[in-house]
C-alpha positions in Angstrom: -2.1 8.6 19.9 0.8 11.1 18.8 3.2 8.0 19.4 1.3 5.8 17.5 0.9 8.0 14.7 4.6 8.6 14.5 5.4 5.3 14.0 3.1 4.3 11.7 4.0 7.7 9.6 7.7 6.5 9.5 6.6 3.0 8.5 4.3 4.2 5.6 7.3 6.6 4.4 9.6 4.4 4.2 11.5 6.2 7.3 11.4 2.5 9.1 12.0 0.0 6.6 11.1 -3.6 7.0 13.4 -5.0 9.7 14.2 -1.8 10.9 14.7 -1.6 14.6 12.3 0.4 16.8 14.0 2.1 19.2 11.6 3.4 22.1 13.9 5.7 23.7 14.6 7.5 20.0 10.8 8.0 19.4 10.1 9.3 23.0 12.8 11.7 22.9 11.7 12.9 19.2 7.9 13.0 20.9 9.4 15.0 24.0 7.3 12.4 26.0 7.9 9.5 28.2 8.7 6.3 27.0 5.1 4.9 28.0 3.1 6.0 25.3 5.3 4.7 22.7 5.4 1.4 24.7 1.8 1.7 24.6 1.8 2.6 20.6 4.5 -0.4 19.9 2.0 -2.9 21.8 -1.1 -1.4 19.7 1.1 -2.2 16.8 2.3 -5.6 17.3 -1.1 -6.6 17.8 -1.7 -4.7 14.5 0.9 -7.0 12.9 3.3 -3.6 11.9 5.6 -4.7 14.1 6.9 -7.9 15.1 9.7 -9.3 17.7 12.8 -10.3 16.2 14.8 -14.1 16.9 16.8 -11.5 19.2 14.2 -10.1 21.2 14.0 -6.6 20.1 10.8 -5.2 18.0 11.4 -4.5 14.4 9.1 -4.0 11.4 7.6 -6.1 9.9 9.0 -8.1 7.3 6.4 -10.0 5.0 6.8 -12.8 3.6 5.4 -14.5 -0.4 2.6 -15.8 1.7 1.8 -12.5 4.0 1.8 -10.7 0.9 -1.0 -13.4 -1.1 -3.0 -13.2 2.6 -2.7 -9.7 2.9 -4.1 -9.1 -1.0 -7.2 -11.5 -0.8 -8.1 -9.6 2.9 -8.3 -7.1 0.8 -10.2 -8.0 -1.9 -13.0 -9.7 -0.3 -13.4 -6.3 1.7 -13.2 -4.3 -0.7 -15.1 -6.0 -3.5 -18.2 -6.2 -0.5 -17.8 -2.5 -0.3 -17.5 -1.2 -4.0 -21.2 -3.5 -4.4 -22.5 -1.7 -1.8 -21.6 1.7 -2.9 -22.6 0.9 -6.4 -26.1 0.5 -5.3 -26.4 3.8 -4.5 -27.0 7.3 -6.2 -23.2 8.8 -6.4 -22.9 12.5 -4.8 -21.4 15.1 -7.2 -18.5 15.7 -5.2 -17.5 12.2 -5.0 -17.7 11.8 -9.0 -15.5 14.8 -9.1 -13.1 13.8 -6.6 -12.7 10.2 -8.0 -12.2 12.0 -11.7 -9.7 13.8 -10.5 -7.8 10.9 -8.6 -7.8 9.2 -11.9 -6.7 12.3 -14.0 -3.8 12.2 -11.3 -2.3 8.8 -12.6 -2.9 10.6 -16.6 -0.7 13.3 -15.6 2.1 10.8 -14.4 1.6 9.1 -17.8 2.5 12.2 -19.8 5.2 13.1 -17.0 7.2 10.3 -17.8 6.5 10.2 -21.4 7.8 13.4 -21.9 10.7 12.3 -19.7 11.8 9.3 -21.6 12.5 7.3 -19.1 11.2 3.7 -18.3 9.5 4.0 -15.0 8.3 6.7 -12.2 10.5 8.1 -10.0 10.1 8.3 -5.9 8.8 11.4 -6.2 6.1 10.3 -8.8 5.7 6.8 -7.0 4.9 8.9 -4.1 2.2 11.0 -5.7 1.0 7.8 -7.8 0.3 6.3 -3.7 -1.5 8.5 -2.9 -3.8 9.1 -5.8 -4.2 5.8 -6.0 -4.7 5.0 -1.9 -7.3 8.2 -1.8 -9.5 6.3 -5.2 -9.6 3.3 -3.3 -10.7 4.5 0.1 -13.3 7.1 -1.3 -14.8 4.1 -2.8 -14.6 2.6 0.8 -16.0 5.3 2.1 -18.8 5.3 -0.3 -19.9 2.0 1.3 -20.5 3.6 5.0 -18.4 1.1 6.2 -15.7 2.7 8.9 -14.3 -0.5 9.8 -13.5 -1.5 6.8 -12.3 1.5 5.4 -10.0 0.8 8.9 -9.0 -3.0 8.2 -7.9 -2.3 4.8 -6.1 0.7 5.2 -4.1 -1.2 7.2 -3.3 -4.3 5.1 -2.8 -1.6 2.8 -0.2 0.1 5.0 1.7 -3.3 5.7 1.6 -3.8 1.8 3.3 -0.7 1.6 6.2 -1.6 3.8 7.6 -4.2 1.2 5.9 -1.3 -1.7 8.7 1.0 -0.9 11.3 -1.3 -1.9 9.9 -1.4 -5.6 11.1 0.3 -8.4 8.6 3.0 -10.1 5.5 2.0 -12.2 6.2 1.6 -15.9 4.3 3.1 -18.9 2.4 -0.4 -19.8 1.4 -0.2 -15.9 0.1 3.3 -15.6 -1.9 2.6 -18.5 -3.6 -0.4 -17.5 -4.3 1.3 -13.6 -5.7 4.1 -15.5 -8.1 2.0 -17.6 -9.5 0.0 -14.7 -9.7 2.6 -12.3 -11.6 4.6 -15.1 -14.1 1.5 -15.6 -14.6 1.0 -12.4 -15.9 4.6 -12.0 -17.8 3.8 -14.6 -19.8 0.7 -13.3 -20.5 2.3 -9.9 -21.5 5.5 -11.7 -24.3 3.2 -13.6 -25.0 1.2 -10.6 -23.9 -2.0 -12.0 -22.2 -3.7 -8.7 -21.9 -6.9 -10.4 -19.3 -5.3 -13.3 -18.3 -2.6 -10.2 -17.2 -6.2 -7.9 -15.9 -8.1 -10.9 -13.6 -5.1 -12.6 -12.1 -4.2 -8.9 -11.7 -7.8 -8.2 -9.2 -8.4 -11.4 -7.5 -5.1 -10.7 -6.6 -5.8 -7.0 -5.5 -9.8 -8.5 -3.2 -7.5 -11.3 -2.2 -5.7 -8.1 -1.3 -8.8 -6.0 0.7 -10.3 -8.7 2.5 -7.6 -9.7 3.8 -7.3 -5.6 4.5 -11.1 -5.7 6.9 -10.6 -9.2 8.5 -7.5 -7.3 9.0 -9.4 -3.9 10.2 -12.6 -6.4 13.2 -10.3 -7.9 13.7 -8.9 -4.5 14.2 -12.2 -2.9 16.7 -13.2 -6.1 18.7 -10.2 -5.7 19.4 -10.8 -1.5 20.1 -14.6 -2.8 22.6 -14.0 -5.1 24.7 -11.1 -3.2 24.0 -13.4 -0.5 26.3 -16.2 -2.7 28.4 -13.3 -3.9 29.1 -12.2 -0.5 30.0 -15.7 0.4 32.4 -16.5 -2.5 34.2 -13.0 -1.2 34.9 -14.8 2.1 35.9 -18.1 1.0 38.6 -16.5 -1.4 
């Protein structure tokens, strides 16, 4: 479990990139264990779909593509659109009002952060916090549900998400604000026990999500293209 952890913990980081190379000696030796139960972990998470083998037969993380991203969002929307309906129908605990209020006052204070800053988008510090506030509103809502396995399955579509996520630049102003709105209306509608308005405002949220990733990954894939020409024309001259 401590090997599997690892791994995953460098993957969500950012420690292991997407293509990155898992080396099982490095990890056992950094574990002070034998190399078993990180062969053990690596096989838990190829079946996982973190890691993958590479045309040249090592294992390396996964590296999604336009479509694993599109499959990867509508996973999670159908599971977690089931599961904020669910928790809507029920009578919200105190704490978990509070807990989600503060999640969202989280993504407020980033706002005024980089107001104040002047500058255009969130830095990897703030992207970092922004993650977390924004994986923890997601998953209480989850959790809300009684639903462990699904909490489970989309924590890890959100995790392989993530793997291409750290390759973004920060949030902007425009998108703060809009997170901020829905997330704050979507408390709303499970606090009234509307799951109809609860599934519909969570379903547009993750879509604005989903095509935000795919305009990242879009830019991302232009960028290798053309230093991928530029590199070329180098060569040839």
């Amino acid at each position: 479990m401590k090997a599997y952890l690892l791994i995953q913990k460098k993957i969500a980081s950012g420690e292991l990139a997407a293509g990155s190379l898992i080396s099982e000696l490095a990890l056992s030796k950094e574990l002070g264990s034998s190399r078993t139960p990180v062969r053990e972990a690596v096989g838990q998470l190829l079946a996982e779909g973190l890691l993958e083998l590479s045309t040249g037969g090592g294992i390396v993380v996964t590296q999604l593509t336009r479509q694993g991203i599109v499959d990867l969002y509508e996973l999670r929307e159908a599971l977690e659109v089931f599961a904020v309906g669910r928790a809507a129908r029920n009578v919200m605990r105190p704490t978990d009002k509070e807990r989600l209020e503060t999640l969202i006052d989280e993504t407020q204070i980033l706002l005024k952060e980089l107001k104040s800053s002047g500058k255009k988008e969130l830095n990897a510090e703030q992207m970092r916090r922004f993650m977390v506030s924004d994986l923890g509103f997601h998953a209480l809502l989850i959790r809300m549900a009684a639903n462990i396995r699904i909490l489970k399955v989309v924590n890890d579509t959100r995790l392989m998400i993530r793997i291409f996520g750290i390759q973004r630049s920060g949030h902007k102003r425009d998108e703060l604000e809009l997170i901020h709105r829905q997330h704050r209306e979507i408390l709303q509608a499970v606090l009234e026990q509307d799951a109809e308005r609860a599934q519909k405002l969570l379903s547009e949220h993750i879509q604005a999500s989903a095509r935000e990733r795919l305009e990242g990954f879009d830019h991302w894939e232009r960028e290798v293209s053309l230093a991928s020409i530029d590199i070329a024309e180098h060569l040839v001259f």
